[in-house]
C-alpha positions in Angstrom: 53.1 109.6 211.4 50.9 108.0 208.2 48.1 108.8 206.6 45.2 109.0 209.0 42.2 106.6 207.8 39.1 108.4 208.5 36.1 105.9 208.9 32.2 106.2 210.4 29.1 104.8 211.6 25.3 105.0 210.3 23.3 105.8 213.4 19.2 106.7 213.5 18.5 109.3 210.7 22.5 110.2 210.6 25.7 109.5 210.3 28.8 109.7 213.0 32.4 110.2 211.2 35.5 109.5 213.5 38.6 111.8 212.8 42.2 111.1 214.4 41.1 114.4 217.0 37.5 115.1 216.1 34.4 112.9 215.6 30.8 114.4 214.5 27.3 112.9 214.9 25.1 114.1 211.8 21.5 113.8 211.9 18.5 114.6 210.0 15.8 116.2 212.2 11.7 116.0 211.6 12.2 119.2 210.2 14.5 118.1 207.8 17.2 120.0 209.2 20.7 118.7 210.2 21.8 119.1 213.7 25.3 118.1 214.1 27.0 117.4 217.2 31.0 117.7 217.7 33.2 116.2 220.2 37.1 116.3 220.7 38.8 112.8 220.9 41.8 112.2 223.3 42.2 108.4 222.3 43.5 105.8 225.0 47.0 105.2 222.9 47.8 109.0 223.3 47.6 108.8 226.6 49.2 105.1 227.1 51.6 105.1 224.3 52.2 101.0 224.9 48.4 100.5 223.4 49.5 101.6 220.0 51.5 98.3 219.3 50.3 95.9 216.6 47.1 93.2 218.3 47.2 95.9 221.3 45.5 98.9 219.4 43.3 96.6 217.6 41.5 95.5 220.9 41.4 98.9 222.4 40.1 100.4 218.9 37.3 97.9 219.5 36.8 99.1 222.8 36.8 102.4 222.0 34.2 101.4 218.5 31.5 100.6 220.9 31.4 103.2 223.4 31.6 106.2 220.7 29.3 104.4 218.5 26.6 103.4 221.3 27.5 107.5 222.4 26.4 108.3 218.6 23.2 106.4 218.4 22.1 107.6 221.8 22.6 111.2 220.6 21.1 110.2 217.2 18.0 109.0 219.1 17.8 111.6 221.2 17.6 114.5 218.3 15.2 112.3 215.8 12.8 111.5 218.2 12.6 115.1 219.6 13.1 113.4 223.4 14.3 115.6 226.2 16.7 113.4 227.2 19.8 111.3 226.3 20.5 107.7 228.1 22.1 108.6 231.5 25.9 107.1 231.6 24.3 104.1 234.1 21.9 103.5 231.5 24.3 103.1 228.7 26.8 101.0 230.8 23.5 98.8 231.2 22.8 98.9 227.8 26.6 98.1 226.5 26.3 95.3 228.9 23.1 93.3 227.6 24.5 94.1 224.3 27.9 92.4 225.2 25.9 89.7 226.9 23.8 89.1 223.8 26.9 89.0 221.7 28.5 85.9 223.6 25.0 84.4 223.6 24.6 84.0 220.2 28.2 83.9 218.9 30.0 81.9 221.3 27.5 79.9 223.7 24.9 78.7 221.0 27.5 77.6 218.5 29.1 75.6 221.1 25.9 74.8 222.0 25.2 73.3 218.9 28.6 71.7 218.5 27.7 69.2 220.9 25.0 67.5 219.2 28.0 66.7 216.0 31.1 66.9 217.4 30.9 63.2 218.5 30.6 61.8 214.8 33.1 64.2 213.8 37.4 62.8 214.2 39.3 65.7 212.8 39.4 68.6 215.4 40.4 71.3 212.6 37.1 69.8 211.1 35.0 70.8 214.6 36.3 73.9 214.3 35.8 74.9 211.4 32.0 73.2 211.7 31.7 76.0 214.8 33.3 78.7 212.3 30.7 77.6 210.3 27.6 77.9 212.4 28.7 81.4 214.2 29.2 82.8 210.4 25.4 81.3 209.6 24.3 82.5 212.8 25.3 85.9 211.7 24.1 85.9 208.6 20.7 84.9 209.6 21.1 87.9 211.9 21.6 90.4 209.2 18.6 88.7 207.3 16.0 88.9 209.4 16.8 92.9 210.6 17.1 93.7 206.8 13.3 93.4 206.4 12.5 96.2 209.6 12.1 99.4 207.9 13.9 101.0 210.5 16.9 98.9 209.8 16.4 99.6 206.4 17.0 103.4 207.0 19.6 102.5 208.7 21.6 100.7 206.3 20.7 103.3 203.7 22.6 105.9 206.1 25.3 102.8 206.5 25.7 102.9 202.1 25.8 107.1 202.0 29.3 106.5 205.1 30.7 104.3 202.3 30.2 106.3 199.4 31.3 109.4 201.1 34.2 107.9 202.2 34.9 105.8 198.9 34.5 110.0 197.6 36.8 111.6 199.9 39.5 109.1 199.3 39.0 109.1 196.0 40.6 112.8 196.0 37.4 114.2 194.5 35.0 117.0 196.2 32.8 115.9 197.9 29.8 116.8 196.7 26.5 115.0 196.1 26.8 113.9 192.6 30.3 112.7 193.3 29.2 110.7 196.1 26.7 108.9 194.0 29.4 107.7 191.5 31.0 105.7 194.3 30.6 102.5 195.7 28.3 102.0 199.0 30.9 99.4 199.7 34.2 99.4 201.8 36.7 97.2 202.9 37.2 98.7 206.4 33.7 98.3 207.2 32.2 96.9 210.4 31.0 93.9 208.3 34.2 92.9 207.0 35.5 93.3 210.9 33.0 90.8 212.4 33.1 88.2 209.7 36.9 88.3 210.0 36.7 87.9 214.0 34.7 84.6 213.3 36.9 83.4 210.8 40.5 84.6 213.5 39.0 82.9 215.9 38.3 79.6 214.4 42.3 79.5 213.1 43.8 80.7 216.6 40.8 77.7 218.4 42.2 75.3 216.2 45.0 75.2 218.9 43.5 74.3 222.0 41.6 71.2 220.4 38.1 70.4 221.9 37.6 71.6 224.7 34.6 70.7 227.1 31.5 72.8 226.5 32.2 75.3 229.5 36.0 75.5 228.9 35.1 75.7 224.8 32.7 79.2 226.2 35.6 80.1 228.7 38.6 80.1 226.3 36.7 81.5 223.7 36.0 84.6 226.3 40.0 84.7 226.9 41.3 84.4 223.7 39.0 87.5 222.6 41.2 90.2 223.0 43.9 88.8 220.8 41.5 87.3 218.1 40.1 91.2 217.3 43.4 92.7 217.8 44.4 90.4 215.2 41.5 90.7 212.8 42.0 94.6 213.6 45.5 94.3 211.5 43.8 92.3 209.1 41.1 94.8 207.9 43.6 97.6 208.5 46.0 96.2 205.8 42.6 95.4 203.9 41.6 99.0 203.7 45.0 99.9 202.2 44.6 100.9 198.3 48.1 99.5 197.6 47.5 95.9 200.0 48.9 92.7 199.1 46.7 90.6 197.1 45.9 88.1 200.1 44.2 90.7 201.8 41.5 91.5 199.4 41.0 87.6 199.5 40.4 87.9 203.4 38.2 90.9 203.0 36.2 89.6 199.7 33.9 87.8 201.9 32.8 91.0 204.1 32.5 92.7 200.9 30.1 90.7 199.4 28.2 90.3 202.7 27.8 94.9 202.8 25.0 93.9 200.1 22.7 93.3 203.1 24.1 95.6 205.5 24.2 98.4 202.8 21.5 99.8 201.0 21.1 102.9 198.0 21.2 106.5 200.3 18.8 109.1 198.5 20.6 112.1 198.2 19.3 114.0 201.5 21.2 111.1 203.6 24.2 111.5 201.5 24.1 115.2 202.6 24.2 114.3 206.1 27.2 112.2 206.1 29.2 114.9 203.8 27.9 117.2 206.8 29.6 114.8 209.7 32.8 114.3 207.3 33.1 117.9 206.4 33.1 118.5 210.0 35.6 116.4 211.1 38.0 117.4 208.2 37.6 120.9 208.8 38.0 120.1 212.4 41.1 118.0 212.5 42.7 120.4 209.8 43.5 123.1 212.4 44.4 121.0 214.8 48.0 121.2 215.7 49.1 117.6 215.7 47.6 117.3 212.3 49.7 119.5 210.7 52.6 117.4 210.9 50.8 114.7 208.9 50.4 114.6 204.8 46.8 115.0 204.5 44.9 112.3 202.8 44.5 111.6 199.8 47.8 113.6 198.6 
């Protein structure tokens, strides 16, 4: 087995770092103290060893993504707001759904959509594609603008910056510590942001295959071809996030990178506390768990 890439989350007034056994929700209370909440992790490849092949794992590791994350930001939620309660499972199935629904609204429907009003003037059908590549990308883009400006979302990308840093630390082979943390960048290559945009940009080079389609079958294969274009992109970012990658991979994640500038912001140093909390947790976690002590530790 390799090195294990650990990798996190910014939730409400927290942070949720994912292990290879353990993850750990950390969040800053009213009170100003941190609650922490820590769950065992029995991923889907352990138990269905054919999921861990190459464009396999990626789509299930998305899969997987969304339900621990929408998990985290329910708990988050939950513990900031001092409710009672937590989302029942039905209500976060319903949620996951509108949010999946949402997601093929604006980046598949509307930019094909939109397509129709040019395609018509346009002869090259790499050149339609690329003209929808280009609208989905601007479509998220304008997304990330107009939440930047909630101070909510604002918080939240703070807590999104002091994930990077700490990881940036960690893998850096330093202690992690506040003052260390500071010193790194709140920017990372295997970040969320770098995922999506290279999704949009997968999907517009495996489309360029099926030519143009009418505006139902355009929505429909888009919906098929899914699985494969993240499982894809998921082997792109992975070889991204390695320190010794090839050169054409920090091209394919440069663009993701410079985009973190809006979905990252400056922590203070009380949220980079709470995200060396949910690290710390998870490495002291996973370092006494059996499996783990066949693996070299990273950084070595």
């Amino acid at each position: 087995m390799g090195k294990f890439n650990y990798g996190g989350q910014a939730v409400i007034e927290g942070v949720m770092m994912r292990g290879q056994y353990h993850s750990a929700v950390a969040v800053r209370k009213t009170d100003q103290t941190i609650t922490v909440l820590e769950q065992d992790l029995r991923p889907w490849s352990d138990r269905f060893p054919i999921l861990k092949k190459p464009i396999l794992r990626g789509a299930v590791a998305l899969i997987e993504s969304m339900i621990m994350g929408l998990g985290s930001l329910n708990y988050s939620a939950s513990q900031f707001g001092e409710a009672e309660e937590q989302l029942t499972t039905k209500e976060l199935v319903l949620t996951m759904g509108f949010a999946l629904v949402l997601t093929v609204a604006l980046f598949i429907v509307l930019p094909a959509f939109l397509l129709r009003f040019v395609q018509s003037h346009i002869s090259s059908n790499i050149v339609v594609n690329l003209v929808e590549g280009a609208i989905k990308v601007s479509i998220f883009i304008i997304y990330i603008l107009a939440i930047s400006w909630m101070d909510d979302i604002k918080r939240v990308f703070a807590y999104h910056g002091a994930e990077h840093k700490t990881i940036n630390c960690y893998e850096a082979g330093e202690e992690l510590t506040v003052a260390n943390v500071k010193k790194h960048s709140r920017v990372h290559a295997r970040c969320g942001t770098n995922f999506i945009l290279i999704v949009l940009f997968t999907s517009v080079f495996i489309f360029s295959f099926f030519g143009r389609p009418p505006f139902f079958q355009r929505i429909l294969t888009h919906l098929a071809i899914l699985p494969v274009v993240a499982g894809l992109s998921y082997e792109l970012i992975r070889k991204a996030g390695q320190q010794d990658c090839r050169p054409i991979f920090k091209v394919v994640a440069r663009p993701g990178m410079l985009l973190q500038s809006l979905t990252t912001v400056e922590p203070d140093d009380a949220m980079i506390e709470v995200a060396i909390k949910a690290l710390n947790t998870v490495l002291d976690k996973d370092s006494v768990h059996p499996e783990v002590q066949k693996v070299v530790p990273f950084p070595s």
